[in-house]
Each structure stands twice: as C-alpha cells, then as structure tokens.
C-alpha positions in Angstrom: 58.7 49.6 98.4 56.5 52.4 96.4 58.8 55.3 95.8 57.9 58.2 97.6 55.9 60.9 95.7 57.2 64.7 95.7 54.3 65.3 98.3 55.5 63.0 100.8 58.9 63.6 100.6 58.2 67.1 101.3 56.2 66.2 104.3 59.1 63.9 105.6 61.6 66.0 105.3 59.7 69.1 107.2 58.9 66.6 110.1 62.1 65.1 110.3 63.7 68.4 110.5 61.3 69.6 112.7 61.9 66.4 114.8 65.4 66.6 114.5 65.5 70.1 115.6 63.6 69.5 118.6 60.6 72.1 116.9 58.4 68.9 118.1 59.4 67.3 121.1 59.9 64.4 122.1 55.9 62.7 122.9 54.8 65.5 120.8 50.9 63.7 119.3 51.5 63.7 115.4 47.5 64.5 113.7 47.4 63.3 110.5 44.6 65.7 110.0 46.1 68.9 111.6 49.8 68.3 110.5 47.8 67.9 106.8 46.1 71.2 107.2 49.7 73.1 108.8 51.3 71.5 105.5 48.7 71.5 103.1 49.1 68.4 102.3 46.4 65.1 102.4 46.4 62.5 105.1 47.9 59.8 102.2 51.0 62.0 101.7 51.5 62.8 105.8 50.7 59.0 106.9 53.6 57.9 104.5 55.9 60.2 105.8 55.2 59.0 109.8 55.7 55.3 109.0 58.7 56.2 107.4 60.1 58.4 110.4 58.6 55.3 112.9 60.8 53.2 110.4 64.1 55.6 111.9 63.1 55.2 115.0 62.1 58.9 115.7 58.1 58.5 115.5 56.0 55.9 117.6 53.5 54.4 115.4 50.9 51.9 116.1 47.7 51.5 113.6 44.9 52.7 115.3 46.8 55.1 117.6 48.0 58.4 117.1 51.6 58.7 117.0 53.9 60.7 118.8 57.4 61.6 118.3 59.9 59.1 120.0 60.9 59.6 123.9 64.2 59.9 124.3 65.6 56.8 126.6 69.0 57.6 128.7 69.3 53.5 128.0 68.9 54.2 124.0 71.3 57.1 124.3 73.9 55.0 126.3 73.3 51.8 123.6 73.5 54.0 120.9 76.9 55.7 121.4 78.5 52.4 122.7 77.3 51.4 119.1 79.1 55.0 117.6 82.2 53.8 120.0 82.6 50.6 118.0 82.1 52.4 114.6 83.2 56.0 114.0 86.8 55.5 115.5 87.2 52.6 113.4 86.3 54.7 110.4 88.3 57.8 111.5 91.1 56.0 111.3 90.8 54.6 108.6 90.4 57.7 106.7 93.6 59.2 107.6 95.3 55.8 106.6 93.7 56.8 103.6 94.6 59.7 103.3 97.9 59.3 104.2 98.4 57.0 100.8 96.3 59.5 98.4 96.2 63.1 99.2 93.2 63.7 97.1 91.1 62.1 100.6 92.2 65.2 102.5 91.0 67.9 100.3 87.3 68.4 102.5 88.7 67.7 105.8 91.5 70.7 104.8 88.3 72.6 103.8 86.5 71.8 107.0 89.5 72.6 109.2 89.6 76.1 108.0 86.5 76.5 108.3 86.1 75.8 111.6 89.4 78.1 112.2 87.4 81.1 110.9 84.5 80.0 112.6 86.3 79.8 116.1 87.7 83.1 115.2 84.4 84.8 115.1 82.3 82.9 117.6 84.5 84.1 119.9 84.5 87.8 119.0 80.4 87.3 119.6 78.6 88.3 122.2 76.4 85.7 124.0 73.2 86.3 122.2 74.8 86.3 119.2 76.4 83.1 119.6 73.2 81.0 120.5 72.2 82.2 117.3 75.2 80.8 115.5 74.9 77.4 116.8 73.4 76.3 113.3 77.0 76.9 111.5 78.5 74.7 113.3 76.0 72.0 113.7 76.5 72.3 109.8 80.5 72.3 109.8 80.0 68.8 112.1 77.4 67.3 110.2 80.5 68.5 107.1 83.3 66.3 109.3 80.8 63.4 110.0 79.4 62.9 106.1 83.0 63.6 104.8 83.7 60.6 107.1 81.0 58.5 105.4 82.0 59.5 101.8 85.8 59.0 102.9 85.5 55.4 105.3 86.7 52.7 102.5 84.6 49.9 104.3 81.3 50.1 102.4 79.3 48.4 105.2 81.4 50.1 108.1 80.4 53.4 106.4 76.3 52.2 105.6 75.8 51.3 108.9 77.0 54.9 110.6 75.0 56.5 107.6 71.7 54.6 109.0 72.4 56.0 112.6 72.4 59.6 111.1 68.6 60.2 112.3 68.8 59.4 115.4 72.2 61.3 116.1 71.4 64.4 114.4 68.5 64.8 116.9 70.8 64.2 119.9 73.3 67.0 118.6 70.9 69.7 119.8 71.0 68.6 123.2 74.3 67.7 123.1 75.6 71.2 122.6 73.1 73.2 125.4 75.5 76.4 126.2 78.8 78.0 124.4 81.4 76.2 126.5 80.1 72.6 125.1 80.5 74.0 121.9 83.9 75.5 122.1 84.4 72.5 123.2 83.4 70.4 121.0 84.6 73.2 118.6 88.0 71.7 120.0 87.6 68.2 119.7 86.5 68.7 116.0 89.7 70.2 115.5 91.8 67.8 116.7 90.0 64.5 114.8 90.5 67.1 111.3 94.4 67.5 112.4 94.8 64.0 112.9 93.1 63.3 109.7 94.9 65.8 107.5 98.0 64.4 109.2 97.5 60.9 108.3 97.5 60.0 112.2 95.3 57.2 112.5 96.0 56.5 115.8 95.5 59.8 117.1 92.1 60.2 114.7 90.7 57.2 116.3 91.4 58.5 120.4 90.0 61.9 119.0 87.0 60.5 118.1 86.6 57.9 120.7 87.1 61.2 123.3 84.7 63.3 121.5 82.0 60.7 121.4 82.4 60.4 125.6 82.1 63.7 126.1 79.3 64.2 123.6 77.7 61.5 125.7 78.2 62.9 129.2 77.1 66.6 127.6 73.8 64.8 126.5 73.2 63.1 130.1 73.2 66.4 131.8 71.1 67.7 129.2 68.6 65.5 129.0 68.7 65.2 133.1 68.0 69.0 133.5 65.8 69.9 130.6 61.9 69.3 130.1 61.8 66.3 127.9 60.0 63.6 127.1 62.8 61.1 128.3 62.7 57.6 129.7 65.0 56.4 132.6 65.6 52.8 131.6 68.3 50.7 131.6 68.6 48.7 128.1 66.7 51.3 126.3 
C-alpha cells in the first residue's frame, strides 16, 4: 500500500475525528469537492482519506456513489461489544497478572487512577453546564486506561485485535456517555478495573470490565433509541 502523504493524513485524521465525535453524523453525504474546498485540500488527498475510513468501517463507500458516514446498526453495536466481551476482560486480567509479577506495569494505571481521583473531585464541585463541557477529560482519561491496556496486554494478537476495534468504539463513547450520571458512573467503573489492576486482582479486573462493557452497552441502546441518528434496527448487523 502507498504510504499516505502529509496531505491525506491531515484530511483523515480531521474526518475521523470529526466522525468520531459525532461533528458528522451518522448518513452525513461526504463531497469530495466541498470537504476539499472546507479543508483546502484536492480531491486526490480527500478521496484517500474516505477509502481509508470505509476501510474502518466508519464511511460507506461505493465507486460511483457518494459516500456517507456509516449508520449506526443496534445489531453492529450488539456484535461488536459481544466481540469487546470476549477480548478486553481477557486482557484486563492479564495485565494485573502482570503487574502483579513486575511492578514497573502499574506505573500508568497508578497515574490514571489519580487522575481520575482529582477529576471526580472537581466534576463534582461543577455545576451542570460546566460539566457537559468537561466530558472531553474524561473521554481522554478512558481512552488513557483503554491504550494503557493495549501497551500493557502481553498477548501481541490479543492486544492488535482490540487496537483495530478502536475506530469504531471511540465513536460509540460519545453516545455512550449522554448525561452526568452515566458518567459518574462510568467514572466508577473506571475506578474499580484501575484498583483491581494496581492490585494485581485479575479476577476482579476481568468482572470489572466485563460489567463496565454491559452497562456501556445498555447506556448506548437508550441512547441511540432516543436520539436523532442515523441508526439501523437489525438483528445481525
């Protein structure tokens, strides 16, 4: 595969953040020409970047069409986190086994958990407008605990294979957090995977996670059920 110039990596990584971030919805039409004028960039550069975002899964592209960012499927979503169910508890635990053997593996998730401690601390102190506008520091401090995961897991492929579902979950995470109560409590649940880890409680990292990633779920399907989105009702997805 060509290596992508400085152009088109700078138009990927605007859309996929704006895609991400839910700045384009989901079934939002993706112009070449128009997203070339917004980013001053040619149609070569912008084209490259949508085949590699249909590549992820977040843009559907056919030649001759115009694409549109993906639809979100309640059957995808479902598929998807029985996939994460399978995978990030394994690799929780593993990390605090870890851990538990070389204390140099804790050093982030000590850095994370305070962290979140001070972030808790001052969330709370917030008033409500204030703390939709600090939703970003935490989506950072979990996107912190989930890559510290990944650079920690010992499994190489284990650990790949959770890095290549990042795209698709990192869009999900806006959703999944729609009001400060799902965030405190997920605020919570963070807490308790980074105690078990620091701990060197495997079994308890691996039921943290598993818990967190139903409750992330159930968040998302009441989101995505009560919010004007592009979203498919499907069974398999």
């Amino acid at each position: 595969m060509a290596r992508a110039t400085g152009k088109s990596e700078a138009v990927y990584e605007r859309l996929k953040g704006d895609i991400e971030s839910l700045r384009l919805r989901p079934g939002a039409k993706l112009s070449e020409v128009q997203l070339g004028e917004e980013l001053g960039a040619s149609r070569t550069p912008v084209r490259e970047a949508i085949r590699r975002l249909a590549g992820e899964g977040l843009v559907d592209f056919a030649p001759g069409e115009v694409a549109r960012v993906a639809a979100i499927s309640l059957g995808g979503v479902r598929a998807l986190f029985e996939f994460r169910m399978l995978l990030e508890p394994r690799a929780a635990a593993s990390v605090a086994t870890a851990g538990a053997a070389d204390e140099r593996v804790l050093v982030p998730f000590r850095g994370l958990l305070e962290r979140l401690d001070a972030f808790d601390e001052a969330f709370r102190a917030l008033d409500a407008g204030a703390q939709a506008r600090s939703y970003q520091e935490f989506y950072d401090l979990s996107e912190g605990f989930d890559q510290a995961v990944i650079a920690a897991c010992r499994n190489p492929y284990l650990a790949r294979t959770i890095r290549d579902l990042r795209s698709q979950t990192v869009r999900l995470r806006h959703l999944s957090h729609s009001g400060p109560r799902r965030m405190l409590t997920s605020l919570e649940e963070h807490r308790a995977m980074l105690k078990a880890i620091t701990q060197g409680d495997a079994q308890a990292a691996e039921a943290g996670c598993r818990h967190h990633l139903a409750q992330t779920l159930q968040a998302l399907i009441d989101s995505l059920t009560s919010q004007d989105l592009d979203v498919r009702v499907d069974v398999t997805g």
